[in-house]
C-alpha positions in Angstrom: 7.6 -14.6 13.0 6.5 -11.3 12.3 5.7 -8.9 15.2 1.8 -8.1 15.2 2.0 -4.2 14.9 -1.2 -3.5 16.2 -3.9 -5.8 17.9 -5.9 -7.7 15.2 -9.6 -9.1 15.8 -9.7 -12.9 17.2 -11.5 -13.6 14.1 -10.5 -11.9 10.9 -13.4 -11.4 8.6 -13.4 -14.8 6.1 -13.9 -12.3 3.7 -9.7 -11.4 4.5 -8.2 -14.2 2.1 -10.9 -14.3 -1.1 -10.5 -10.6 -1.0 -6.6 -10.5 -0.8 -6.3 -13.6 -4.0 -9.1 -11.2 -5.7 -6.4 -8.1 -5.4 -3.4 -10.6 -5.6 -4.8 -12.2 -9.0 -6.6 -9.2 -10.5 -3.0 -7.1 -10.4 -1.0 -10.1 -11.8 -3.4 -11.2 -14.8 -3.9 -7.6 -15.7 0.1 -6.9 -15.9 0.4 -10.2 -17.5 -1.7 -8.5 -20.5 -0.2 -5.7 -20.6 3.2 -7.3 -21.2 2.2 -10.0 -23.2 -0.6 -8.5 -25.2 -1.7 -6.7 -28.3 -0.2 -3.6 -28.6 -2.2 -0.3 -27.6 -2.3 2.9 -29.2 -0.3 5.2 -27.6 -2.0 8.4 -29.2 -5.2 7.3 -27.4 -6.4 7.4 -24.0 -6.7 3.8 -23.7 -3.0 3.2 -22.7 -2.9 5.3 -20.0 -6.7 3.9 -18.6 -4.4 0.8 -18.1 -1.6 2.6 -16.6 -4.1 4.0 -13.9 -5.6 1.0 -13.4 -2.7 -0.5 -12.7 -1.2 1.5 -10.2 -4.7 1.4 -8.5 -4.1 -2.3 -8.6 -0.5 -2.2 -7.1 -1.9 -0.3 -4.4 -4.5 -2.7 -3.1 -1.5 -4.7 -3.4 0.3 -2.7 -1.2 -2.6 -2.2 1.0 -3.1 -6.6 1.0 0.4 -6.8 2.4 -0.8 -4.3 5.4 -3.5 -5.4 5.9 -1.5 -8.9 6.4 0.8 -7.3 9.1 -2.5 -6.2 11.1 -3.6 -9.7 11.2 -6.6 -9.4 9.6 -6.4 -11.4 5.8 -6.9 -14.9 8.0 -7.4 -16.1 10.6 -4.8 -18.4 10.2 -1.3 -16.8 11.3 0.6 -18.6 8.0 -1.6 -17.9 6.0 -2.1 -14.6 6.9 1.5 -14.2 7.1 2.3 -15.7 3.8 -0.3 -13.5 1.6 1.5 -10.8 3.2 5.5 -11.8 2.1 4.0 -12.2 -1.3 1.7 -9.2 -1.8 5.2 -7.3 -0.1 7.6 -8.9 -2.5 5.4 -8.5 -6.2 4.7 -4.6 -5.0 8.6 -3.7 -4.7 10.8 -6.6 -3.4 10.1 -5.1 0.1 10.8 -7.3 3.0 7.8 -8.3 4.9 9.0 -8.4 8.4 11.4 -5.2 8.1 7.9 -3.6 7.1 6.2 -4.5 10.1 8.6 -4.0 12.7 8.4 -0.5 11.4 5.1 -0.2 10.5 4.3 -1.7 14.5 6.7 1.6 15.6 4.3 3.7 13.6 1.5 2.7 15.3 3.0 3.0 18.5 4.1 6.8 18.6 2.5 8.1 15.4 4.1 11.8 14.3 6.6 11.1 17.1 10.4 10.7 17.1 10.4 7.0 17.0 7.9 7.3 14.0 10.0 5.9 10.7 7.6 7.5 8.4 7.3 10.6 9.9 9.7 13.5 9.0 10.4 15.8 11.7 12.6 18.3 9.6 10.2 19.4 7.2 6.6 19.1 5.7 7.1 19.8 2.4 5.4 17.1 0.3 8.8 16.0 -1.8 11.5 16.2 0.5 9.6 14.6 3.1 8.9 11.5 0.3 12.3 11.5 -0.5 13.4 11.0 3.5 11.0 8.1 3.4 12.0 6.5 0.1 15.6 6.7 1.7 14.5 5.1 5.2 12.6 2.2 3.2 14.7 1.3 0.4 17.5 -1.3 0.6 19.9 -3.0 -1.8 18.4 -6.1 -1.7 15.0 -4.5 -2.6 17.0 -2.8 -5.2 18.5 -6.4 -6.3 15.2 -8.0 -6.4 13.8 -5.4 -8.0 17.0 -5.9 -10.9 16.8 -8.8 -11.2 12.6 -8.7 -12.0 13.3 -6.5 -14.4 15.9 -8.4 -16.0 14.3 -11.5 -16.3 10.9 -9.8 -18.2 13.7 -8.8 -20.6 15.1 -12.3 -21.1 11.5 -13.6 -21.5 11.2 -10.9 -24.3 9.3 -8.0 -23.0 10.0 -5.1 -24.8 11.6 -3.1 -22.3 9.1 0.0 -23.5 6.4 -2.0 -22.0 8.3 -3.0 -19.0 9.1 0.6 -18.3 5.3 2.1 -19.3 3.3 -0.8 -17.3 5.5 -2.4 -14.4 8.0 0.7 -13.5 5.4 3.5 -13.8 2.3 2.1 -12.1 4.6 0.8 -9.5 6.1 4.4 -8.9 3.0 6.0 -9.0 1.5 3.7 -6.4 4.3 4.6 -4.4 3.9 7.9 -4.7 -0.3 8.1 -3.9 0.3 5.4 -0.7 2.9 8.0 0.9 0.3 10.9 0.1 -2.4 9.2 1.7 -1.2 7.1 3.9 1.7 9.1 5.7 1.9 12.8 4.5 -2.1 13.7 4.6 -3.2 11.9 7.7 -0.2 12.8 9.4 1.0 16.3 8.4 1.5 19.3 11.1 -0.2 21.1 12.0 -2.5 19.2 14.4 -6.2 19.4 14.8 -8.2 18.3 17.7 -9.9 16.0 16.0 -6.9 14.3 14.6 -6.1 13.5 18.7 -5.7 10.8 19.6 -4.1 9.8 16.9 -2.6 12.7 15.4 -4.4 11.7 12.3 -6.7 13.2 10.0 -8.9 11.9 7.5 -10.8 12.4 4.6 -14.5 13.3 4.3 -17.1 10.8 4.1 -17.5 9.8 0.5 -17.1 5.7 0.1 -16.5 5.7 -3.5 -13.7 8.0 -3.8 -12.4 6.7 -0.6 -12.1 3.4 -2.4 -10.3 5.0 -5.7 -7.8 7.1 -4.1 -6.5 4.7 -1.9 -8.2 1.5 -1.2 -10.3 3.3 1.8 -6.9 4.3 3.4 -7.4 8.0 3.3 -9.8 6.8 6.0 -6.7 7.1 8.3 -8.4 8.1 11.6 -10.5 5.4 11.7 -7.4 3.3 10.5 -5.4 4.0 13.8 -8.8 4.1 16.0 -9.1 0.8 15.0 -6.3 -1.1 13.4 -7.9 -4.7 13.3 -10.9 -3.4 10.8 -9.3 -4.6 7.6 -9.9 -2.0 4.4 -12.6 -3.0 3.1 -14.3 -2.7 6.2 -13.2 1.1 7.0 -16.5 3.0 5.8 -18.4 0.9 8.7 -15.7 2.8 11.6 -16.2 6.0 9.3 -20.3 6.0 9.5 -19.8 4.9 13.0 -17.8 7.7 13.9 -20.3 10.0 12.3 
């Protein structure tokens, strides 16, 4: 059994498991075309369109898998947790339960010394990625991870495509979670009106909130209330106004 990280509503939104098979099968089926289908012109834009897209759909991936550890995709505990071990395992081979014992420590003393994604020896945007990337990586992620890779080969991926529309997206997914998700919200120095939380988050603007980070740049509100599921962020964020 996973540990709940934070407390999560008695009754998840029914909206929680159409909405996290929507982001499940959306990311899938639209790597599934990129592997398997026509070739794309690399000298246009279109290619990259897809790469974007892509790593905007491994995030709500990401964000799924979260959301699962918060309790809130259904209202049924297996369930829930099962959407969660999946949406953790297609992003990067990440283990579900290491995630939320840490992700439950985060949430406990955020920007504190028992915080695992906080870096307490610098600020700096890329070192302090690179301490977290170290702190969450771990060789049977990086087996998994192998032998995924290895198996799009033996199904005959070019390994080109591989590289351009599984490795890339999934890196720069990484890369915009940690931005923000961790080092925005949470970087020093702190404001009073990042307290309680010692979180800040972005201004009001729904759409954008949506496309940078699946409404987690609403990070505030996230902490203020870590049983409102994403898609369900803007309502704390207008409330708050």
């Amino acid at each position: 059994m996973v540990p709940e990280p934070t407390p999560h509503p008695a009754s998840p939104d029914p909206w929680g498991v159409v909405l996290a098979l929507a982001v499940l099968g959306a990311w899938g089926g639209h790597l599934a075309w990129l592997l398997a289908g026509p070739a794309l012109p690399w000298a246009s834009p279109l290619p990259w369109l897809h790469v974007v897209l892509q790593m905007w759909l491994s995030t709500g991936l990401f964000i799924t898998g979260h959301d699962a550890m918060h309790g809130t995709v259904s209202r049924d505990r297996r369930v829930n947790a099962a959407v969660g071990r999946v949406a953790c395992f297609l992003f990067a081979g990440l283990s579900y339960r290491r995630l939320g014992v840490n992700h439950r420590a985060h949430h406990e003393d955020p920007t504190g010394e028992h915080d695992p994604d906080f870096s307490t020896r610098t600020q700096a945007f890329w070192p302090w990625f690179g301490t977290f990337m170290v702190r969450y990586t771990t060789w049977p992620q990086l087996m998994v991870m192998a032998l995924k890779f290895n198996a799009l080969l033996w199904l005959g991926v070019p390994q080109a495509r591989i590289l351009a529309f599984w490795v890339l997206p999934s890196l720069l997914a990484t890369v915009q979670l940690f931005y923000f998700g961790t080092y925005q919200p949470h970087r020093r120095p702190d404001t009073p009106r990042m307290a309680p939380h010692h979180a800040r988050s972005l201004s009001r603007n729904h759409p954008w909130a949506l496309l940078s980070c699946f409404f987690f740049g609403y990070h505030w509100e996230h902490h203020a209330s870590p049983g409102t599921p994403w898609w369900r962020l803007w309502r704390v964020k207008d409330a708050r106004r």
